[in-house]
N, C-alpha and C positions, 0 to 999 in steps of 0.2 A: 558516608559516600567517599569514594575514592576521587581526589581531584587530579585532572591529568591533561597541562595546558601545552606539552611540550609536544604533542599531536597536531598542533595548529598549521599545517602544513597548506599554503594557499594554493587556490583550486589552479590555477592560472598556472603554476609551479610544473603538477600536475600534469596540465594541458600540455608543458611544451615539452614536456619528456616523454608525453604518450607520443606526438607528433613525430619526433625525433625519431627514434627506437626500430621498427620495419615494418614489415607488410602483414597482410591478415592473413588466416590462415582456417583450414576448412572446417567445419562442425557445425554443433546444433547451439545456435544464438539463444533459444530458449530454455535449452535445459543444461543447468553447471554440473559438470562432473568432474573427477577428481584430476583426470587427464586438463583439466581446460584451468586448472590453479595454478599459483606459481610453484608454493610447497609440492603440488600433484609433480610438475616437469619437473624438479630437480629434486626429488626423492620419495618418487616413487614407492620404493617398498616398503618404505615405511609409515607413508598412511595405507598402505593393503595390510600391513601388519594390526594399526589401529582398526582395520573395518574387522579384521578375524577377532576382534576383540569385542564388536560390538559398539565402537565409537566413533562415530564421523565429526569433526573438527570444523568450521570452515570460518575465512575471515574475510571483512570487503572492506578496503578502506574507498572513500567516495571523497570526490572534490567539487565543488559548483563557483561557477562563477554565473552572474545574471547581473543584465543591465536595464533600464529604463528607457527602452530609444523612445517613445514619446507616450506623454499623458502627464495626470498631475503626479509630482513629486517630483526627485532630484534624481538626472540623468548618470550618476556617481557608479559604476559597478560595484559588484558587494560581493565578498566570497566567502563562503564558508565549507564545512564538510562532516562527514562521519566516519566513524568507522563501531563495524556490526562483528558478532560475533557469536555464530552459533554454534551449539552443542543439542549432538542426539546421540541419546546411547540405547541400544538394543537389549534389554536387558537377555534375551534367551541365551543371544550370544554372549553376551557375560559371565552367561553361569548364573540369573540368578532367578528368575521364573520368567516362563512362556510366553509371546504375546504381548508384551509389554515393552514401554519405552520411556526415557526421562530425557524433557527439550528444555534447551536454554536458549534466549536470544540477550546476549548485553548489547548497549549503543551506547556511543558516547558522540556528541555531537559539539560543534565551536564553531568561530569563524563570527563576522560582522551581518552576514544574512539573516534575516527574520521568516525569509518563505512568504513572506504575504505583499511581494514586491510586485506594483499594479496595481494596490488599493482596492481589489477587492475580497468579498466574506469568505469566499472559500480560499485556501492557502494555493498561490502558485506552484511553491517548490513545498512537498508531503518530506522530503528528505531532513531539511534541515526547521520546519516545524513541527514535526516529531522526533523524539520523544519530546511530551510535554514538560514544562518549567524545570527540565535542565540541563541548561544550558553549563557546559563544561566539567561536567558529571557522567559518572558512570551510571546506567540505569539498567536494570534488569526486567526487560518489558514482557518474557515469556518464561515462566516457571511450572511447567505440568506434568503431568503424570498420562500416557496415552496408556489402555489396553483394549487389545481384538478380545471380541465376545463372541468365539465362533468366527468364522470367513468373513461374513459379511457384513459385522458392526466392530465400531472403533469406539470406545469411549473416551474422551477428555476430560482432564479433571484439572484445575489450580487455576493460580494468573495468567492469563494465554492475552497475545496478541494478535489482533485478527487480520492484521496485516501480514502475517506468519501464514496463515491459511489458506490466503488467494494469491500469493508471491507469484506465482509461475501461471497463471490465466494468461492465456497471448494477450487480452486488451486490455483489460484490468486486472488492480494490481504491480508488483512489481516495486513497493516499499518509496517511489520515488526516486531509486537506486536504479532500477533499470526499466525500459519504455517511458511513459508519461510523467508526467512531474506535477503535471495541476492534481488538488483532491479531489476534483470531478471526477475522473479517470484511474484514478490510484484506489480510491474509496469512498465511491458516492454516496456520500452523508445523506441521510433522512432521519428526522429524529434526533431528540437527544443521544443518540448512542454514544457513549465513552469509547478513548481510544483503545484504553487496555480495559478487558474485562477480568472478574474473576466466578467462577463459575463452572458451569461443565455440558460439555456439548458433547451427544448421542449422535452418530453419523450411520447408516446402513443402505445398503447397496440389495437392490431388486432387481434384476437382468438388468434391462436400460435405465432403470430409475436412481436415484438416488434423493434419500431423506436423509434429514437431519434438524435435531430438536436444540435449541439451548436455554440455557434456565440463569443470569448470571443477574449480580448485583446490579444496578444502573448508576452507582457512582465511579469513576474514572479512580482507575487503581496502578496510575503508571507509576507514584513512590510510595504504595505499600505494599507491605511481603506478607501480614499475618490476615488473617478470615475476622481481627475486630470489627464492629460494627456490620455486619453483613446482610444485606437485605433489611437495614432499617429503616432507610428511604424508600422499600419498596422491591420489585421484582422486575424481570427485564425477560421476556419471555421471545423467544423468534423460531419459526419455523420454515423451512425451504425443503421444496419438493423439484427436484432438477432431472428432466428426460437428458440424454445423451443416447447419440445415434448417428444415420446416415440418411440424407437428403439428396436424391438425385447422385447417390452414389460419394458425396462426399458428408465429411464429418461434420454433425450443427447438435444445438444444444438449446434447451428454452426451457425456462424454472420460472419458479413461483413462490415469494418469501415475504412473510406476513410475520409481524412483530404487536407485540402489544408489550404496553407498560405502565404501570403503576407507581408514582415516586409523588411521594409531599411534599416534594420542594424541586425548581427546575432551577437547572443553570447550563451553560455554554461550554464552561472550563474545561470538560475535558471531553471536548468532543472535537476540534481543530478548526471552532468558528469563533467570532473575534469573542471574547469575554465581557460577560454582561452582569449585573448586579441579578441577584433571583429573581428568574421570570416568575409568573402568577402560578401558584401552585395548584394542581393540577390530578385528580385522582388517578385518570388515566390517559392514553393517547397509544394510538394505532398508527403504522403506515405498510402500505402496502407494493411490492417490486415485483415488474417485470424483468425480464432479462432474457436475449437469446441473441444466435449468434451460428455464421455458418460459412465452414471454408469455401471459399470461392473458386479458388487454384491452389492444389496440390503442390508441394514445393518435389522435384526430385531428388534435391541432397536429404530435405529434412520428412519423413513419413510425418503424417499426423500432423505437419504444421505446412504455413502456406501465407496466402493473401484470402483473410477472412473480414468479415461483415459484422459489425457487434455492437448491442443495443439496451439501454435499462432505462426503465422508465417509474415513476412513482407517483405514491400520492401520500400525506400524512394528515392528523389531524388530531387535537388536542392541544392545548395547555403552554404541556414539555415538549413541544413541537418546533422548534424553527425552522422548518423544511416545509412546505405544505407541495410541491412538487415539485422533479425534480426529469430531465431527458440526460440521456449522455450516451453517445455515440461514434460508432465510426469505421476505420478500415485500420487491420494489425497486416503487417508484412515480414516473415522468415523464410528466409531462402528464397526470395524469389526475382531476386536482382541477378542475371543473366552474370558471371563467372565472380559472384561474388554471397559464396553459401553460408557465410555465418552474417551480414549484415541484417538489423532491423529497423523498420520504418514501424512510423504511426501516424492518424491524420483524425482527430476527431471531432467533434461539436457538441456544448453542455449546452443548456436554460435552466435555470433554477427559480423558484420562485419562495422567496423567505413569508414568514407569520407574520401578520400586523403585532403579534406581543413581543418579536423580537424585535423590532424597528421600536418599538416603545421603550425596552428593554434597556439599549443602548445610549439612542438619542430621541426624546418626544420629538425634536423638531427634524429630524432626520426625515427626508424626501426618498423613501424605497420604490425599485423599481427592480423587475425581474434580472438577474445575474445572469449574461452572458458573455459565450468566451471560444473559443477554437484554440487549439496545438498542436505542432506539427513537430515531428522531433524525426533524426537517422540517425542510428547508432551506428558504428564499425568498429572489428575488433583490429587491434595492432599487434595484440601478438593474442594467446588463445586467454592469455590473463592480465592481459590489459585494453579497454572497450575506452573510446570516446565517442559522445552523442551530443549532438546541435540539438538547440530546441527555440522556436520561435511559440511566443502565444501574443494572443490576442482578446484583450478582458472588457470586458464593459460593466463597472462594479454596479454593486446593487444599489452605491450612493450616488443617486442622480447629481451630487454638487462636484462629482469625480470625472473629467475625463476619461472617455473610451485608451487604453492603454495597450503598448509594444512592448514585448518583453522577449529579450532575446536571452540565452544562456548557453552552456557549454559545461558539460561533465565526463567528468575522467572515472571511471571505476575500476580500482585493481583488485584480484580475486587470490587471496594469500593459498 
């Protein structure tokens, strides 16, 4: 691994150079194009040159700062950051067969934050408690091979991050880098699911419908690169059936994603909830997610996006289970703040309810009680590649001996 501490660049640093700098400027908050980069505005022709090649580039350095205004622990701010770094190459364009694509995502993340500022089980800030156990390392969390099977089917094949694949949903999603920061909202855990899979996911498209199958190891694979051991512990199976459409003339969406899995031995490690000694081993375990969601109001700068409504809901059971239900909800906002078109809001409400064998797991005398929590964050951009976002939450951890807790914070993201 590449160490690399001279990136430590404090988020607060950050904040007051984004503050400094000028005013916002117009576009689409949700989706980054090469116009909205820094490298995009000051040299332009030469990422149109890399795309005629088949190569898209892109970098995001991220900064956090978060404090404790009240609950148990110390009221200290803590700041730390990332920075990401992906690569998609088109192989047709390359010259080198049809159809085909090869994704990288590296992260390298530092700083004094732990992301689980609040004291409770699920991580406040997804940014800087992912990638898992490395901390001031270079990690390579998405290594795959994509190919079209015909129009309508995509396949996936290698180490894939599946925070890579809902990045741009208006309400979830967004890596913790942009919108929400709790992992209620970023990627609401059910289940032991690992953060990085390895594996391969079957995706295809039916007029309004969309399915997709995945078949991946159930051990967390954010530091390994090779297929050893693969499926030893078992199989990790999930399926999602998603309608997309129009409701009363605007855009909404409602899917249905069932997983089953089979592993001989459970653990926490690498799934982004606190770490626990081997839960009770477990032949198999199921959970089951709803999800839907539907624009409210139309934005006029941005088509397609707006002030929407959005909803998931679960239930799980088994063994390798520490989720046994799970809500999370709320209201996403683009474009829709009156002379101000690239700004984003978010507002939403989790409940979680954790397994009696995780509470065993951790601590036998530990007093559990269902995880709840709300977040409210505004993002604005300052220039079209440099974005700061407020974020206020509000946690009630699952350990009854924990103060209900305020968590205020502040991120800077620049888009190279």
């Amino acid at each position: 691994m590449i160490r690399l501490r001279s990136l430590a660049v404090p988020a607060a640093l950050l904040a007051a150079f984004a503050l400094a700098t000028g005013a916002a400027c117009a576009g689409d908050a949700g989706t980054i194009g090469d116009d909205d980069t820094l490298s995009g505005e000051a040299a332009p022709a030469e990422r149109r040159r890399l795309a005629d090649l088949g190569l898209r580039v892109r970098a995001e350095l991220t900064g956090y700062s978060q404090r404790l205004l009240s609950g148990t622990g110390s009221g200290r701010p803590e700041q730390a950051g990332r920075f990401d770094a992906l690569i998609d190459l088109d192989t047709g364009r390359a010259g080198l067969w049809a159809g085909g694509g090869l994704h990288a995502h590296f992260e390298h993340r530092f700083g004094d934050l732990t992301g689980r500022i609040g004291g409770g089980f699920l991580p406040s800030n997804v940014g800087v408690a992912l990638p898992l156990l490395s901390d001031g390392e270079w990690v390579a969390t998405s290594m795959y091979l994509s190919q079209r099977l015909g129009e309508s089917t995509v396949l996936r094949i290698g180490k894939i991050n599946p925070l890579d694949l809902i990045a741009r949903e208006p309400f979830f999603g967004g890596w913790g880098m942009h919108g929400f920061m709790n992992m209620a909202f970023v990627a609401p855990p059910i289940g032991a699911t690992p953060a990085v899979i390895m594996g391969a996911i079957l995706s295809h498209a039916a007029g309004p419908m969309r399915f997709s199958l995945m078949i991946a190891d159930p051990e967390d694979r954010t530091r390994q690169y090779g297929f050893a051991g693969l499926f030893r512990n078992g199989v990790d199976v999930s399926s999602t059936g998603l309608w997309v459409g129009e409701v009363a003339g605007r855009s909404s969406y409602a899917g249905l994603t069932g997983t089953w899995k089979s592993k001989d031995a459970a653990d926490t490690s690498g799934t982004g909830l606190p770490s626990t000694p081997r839960l009770p081993a477990g032949t198999q375990a199921w959970n089951v997610q709803l999800q839907g969601g539907h624009l409210l109001r139309e934005s006029a700068a941005l088509p397609g996006r707006g002030l929407g409504v959005h909803a998931r809901a679960g239930i799980g059971e088994g063994p390798a289970n520490p989720v046994r239900a799970l809500f999370a909800g709320g209201l996403s906002g683009h474009g829709v703040v009156p002379g101000r078109p690239r700004d984003a809001f978010g507002a939403g409400v989790y409940a979680y309810r954790f397994s009696d064998t995780l509470a065993a797991a951790i601590d036998p005398s530990l007093r559990l009680r269902d995880e709840r929590g709300a977040e409210v964050f505004y993002s604005l951009p300052v220039t079209r590649w440099l974005r700061v976002t407020a974020d206020v939450q509000v946690i009630r951890p699952a350990d009854a001996s924990k103060r209900t807790a305020v968590v205020g914070g502040l991120r800077t993201n620049v888009l190279f």
